[in-house]
C-alpha positions as CSV (number, residue, x, y, z in Angstrom):
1,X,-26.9,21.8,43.2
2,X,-23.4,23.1,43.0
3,X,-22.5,25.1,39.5
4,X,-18.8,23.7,38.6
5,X,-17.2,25.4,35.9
6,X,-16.3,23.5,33.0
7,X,-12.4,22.9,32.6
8,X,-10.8,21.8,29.1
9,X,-7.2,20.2,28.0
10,X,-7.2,20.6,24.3
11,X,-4.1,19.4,21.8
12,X,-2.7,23.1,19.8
13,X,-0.7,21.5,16.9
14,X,-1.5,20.3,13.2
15,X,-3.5,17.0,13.8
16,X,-7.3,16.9,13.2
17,X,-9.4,16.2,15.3
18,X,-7.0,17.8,17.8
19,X,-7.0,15.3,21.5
20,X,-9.1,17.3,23.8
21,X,-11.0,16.4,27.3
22,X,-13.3,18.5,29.2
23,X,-14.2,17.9,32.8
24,X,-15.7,19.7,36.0
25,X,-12.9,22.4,37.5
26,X,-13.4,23.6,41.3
27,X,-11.0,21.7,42.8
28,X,-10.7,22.4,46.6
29,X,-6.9,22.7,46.4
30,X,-4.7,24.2,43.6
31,X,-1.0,23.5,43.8
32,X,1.5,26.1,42.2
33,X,5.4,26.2,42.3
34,X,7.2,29.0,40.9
35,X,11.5,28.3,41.7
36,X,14.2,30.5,41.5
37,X,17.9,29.4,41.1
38,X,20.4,31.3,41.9
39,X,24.4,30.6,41.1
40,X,26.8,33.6,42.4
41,X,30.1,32.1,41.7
42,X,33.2,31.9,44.2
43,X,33.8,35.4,44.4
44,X,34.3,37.1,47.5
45,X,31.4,38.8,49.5
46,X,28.6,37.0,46.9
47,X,26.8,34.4,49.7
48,X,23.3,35.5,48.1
49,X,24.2,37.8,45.8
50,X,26.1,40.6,44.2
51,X,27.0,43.5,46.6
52,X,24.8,46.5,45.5
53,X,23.7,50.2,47.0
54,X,21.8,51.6,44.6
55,X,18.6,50.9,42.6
56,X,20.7,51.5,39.4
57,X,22.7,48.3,40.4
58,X,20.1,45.9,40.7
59,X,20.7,43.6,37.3
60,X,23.9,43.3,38.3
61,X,23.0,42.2,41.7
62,X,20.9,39.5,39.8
63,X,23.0,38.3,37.1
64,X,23.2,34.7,38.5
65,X,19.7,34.0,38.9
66,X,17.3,32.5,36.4
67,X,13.4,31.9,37.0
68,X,12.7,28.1,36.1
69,X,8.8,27.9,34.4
70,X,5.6,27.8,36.9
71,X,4.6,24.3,37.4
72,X,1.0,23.3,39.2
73,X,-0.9,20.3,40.2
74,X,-4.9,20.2,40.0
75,X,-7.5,17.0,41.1
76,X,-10.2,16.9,38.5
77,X,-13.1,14.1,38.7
78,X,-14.3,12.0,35.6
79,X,-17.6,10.6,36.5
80,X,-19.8,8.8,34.1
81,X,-22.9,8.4,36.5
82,X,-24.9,11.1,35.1
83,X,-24.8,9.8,31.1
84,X,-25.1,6.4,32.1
85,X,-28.5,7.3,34.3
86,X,-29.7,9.4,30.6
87,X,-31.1,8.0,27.9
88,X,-31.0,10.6,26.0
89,X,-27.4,11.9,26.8
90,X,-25.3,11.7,23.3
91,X,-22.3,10.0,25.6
92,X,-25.5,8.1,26.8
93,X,-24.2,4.8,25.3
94,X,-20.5,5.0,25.6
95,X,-20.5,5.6,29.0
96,X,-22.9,2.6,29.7
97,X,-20.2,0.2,27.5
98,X,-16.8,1.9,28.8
99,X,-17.4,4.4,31.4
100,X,-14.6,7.1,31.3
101,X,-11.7,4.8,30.1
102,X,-11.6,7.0,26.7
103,X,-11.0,10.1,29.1
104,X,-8.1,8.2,30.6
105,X,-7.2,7.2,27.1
106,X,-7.3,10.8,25.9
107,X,-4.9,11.7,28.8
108,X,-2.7,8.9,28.0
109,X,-2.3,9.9,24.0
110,X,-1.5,13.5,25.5
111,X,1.9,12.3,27.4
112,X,3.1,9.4,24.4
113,X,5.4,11.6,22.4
114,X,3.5,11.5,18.9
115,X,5.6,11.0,15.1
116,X,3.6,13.8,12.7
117,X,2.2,12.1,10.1
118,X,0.8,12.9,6.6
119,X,-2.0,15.4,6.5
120,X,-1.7,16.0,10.3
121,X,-2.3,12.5,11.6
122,X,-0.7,11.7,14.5
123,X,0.7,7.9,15.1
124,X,2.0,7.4,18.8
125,X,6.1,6.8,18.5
126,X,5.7,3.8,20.5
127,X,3.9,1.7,18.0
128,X,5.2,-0.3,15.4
129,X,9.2,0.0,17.5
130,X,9.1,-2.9,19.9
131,X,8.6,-0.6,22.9
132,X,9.3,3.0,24.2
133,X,12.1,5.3,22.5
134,X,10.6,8.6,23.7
135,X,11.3,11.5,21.7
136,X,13.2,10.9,18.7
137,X,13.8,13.6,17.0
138,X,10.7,13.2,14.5
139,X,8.7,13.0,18.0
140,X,7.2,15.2,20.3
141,X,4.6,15.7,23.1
142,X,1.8,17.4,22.6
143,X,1.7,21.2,23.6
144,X,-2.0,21.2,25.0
145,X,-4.3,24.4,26.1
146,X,-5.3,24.0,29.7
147,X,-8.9,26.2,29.8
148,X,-10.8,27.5,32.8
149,X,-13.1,30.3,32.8
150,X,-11.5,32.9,31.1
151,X,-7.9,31.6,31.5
152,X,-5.7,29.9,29.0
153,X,-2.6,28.5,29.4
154,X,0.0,26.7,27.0
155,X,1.6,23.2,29.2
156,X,3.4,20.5,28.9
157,X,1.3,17.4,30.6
158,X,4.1,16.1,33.1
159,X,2.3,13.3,34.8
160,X,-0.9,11.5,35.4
161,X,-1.8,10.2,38.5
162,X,-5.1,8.1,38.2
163,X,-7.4,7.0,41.2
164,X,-10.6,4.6,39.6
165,X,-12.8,4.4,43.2
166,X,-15.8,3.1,40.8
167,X,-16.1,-0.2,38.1
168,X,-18.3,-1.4,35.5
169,X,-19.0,-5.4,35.2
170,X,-16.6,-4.9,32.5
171,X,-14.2,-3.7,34.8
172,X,-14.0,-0.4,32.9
173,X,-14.0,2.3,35.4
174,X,-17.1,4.7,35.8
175,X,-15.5,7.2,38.5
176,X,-11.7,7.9,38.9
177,X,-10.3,10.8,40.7
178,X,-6.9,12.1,38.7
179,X,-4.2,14.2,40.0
180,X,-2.6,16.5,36.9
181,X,0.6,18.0,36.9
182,X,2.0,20.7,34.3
183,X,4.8,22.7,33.4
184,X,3.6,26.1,31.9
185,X,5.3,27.0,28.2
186,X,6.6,30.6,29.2
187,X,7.5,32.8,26.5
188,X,6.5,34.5,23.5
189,X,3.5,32.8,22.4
190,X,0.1,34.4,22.3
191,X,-1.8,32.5,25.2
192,X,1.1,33.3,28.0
193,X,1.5,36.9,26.9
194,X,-2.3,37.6,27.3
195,X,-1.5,36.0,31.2
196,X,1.2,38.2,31.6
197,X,-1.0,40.9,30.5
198,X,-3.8,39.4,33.1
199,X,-0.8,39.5,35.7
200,X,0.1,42.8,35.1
201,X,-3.3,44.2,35.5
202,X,-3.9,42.1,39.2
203,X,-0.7,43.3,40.0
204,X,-1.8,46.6,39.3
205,X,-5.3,46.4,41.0
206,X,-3.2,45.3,44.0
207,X,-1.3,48.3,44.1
208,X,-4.1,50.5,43.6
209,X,-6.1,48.5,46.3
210,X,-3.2,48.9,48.8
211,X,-2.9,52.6,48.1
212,X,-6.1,53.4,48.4
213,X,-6.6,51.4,51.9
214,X,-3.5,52.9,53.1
215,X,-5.0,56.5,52.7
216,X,-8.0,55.5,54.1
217,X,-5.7,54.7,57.4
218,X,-4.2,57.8,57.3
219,X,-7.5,60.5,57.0
């Protein structure tokens, strides 16, 4: 049998229980964009960038250019099979009623934009308005942890993309494949400096790697 690692999304904010949904996470393919934009102005001489011959003028060179936050795509599976086949499975009985529609439900409450309530209850902002104002200002979406191994990353969840290949009677699906897609929360909070941290040190093991097969070249 395959080992998967266990993945989680869980909600950071106020409400208890927080939202939170853990699945299986070795997904063959792991999509990442990281953009670049880059605005020079109509000066002369500037089709790229500011002229520079020096290391020493280097910021200058880049004053133009702004790094827009990593986004990434990742296929996860939600599969029921296994609790509905075990009796003695705690989601045993759930999963035989509804399959994994409360995952997909989860995943849903973690795009609405969400009113805070009193004593950290949540209330979706569509309810109660006669349809979707998103993000009012007493709204928000919910910042959420994305977990794997022994990474942890603050997101946005920017879409949901949901394949059910597998139905109950009910017609409650049992299997669905779903596409995520997330915009990292760069900046000074705790869980993307420690990943800058983690950068800094594989950038560094790189270097050190690269040195020491370069002088293995040379003697």
């Amino acid at each position: 049998m395959i080992h998967l690692t266990k993945g989680a999304l869980v909600e950071y904010g106020l409400t208890l229980p927080p939202l939170a949904l853990q699945f299986e996470f070795n997904p063959q393919s792991l999509s990442r964009t990281r953009s670049v934009s880059i605005v020079t102005g109509n000066a002369p001489g500037t089709r790229g960038g500011y002229d520079f011959s020096l290391p020493s003028e280097t910021p200058r060179v880049a004053q133009g250019v702004s790094v827009e936050p990593q986004q990434f795509s990742l296929e996860i599976l939600l599969d029921a099979t296994d609790r509905m086949n075990d009796p003695n499975d705690p989601g045993h009985i759930p999963s035989v009623a509804f399959g994994v529609q409360p995952e997909l439900d989860t995943l849903s409450c973690m795009v609405e934009p969400k009113t805070q309530g009193p004593k950290g209850v949540q209330t979706l902002a569509a309810l109660g308005q006669g349809g979707s104002k998103a993000f009012q200002r007493d709204e928000h979406p919910s910042v959420l942890l994305l977990i794997w191994g022994t990474r942890v990353l603050p997101v946005f969840l920017s879409s949901v993309e949901v394949n059910e290949t597998a139905h109950l009677p009910t017609l409650y699906p049992y299997r669905a494949n779903v596409t995520l897609s997330f915009q990292v929360i760069e900046g000074n909070n705790p869980f993307y400096q420690v990943e800058k941290v983690r950068q800094l040190v594989g950038a560094g093991l790189n270097l050190a790697t690269g040195v020491a097969s370069a002088l293995a070249n040379v003697f």
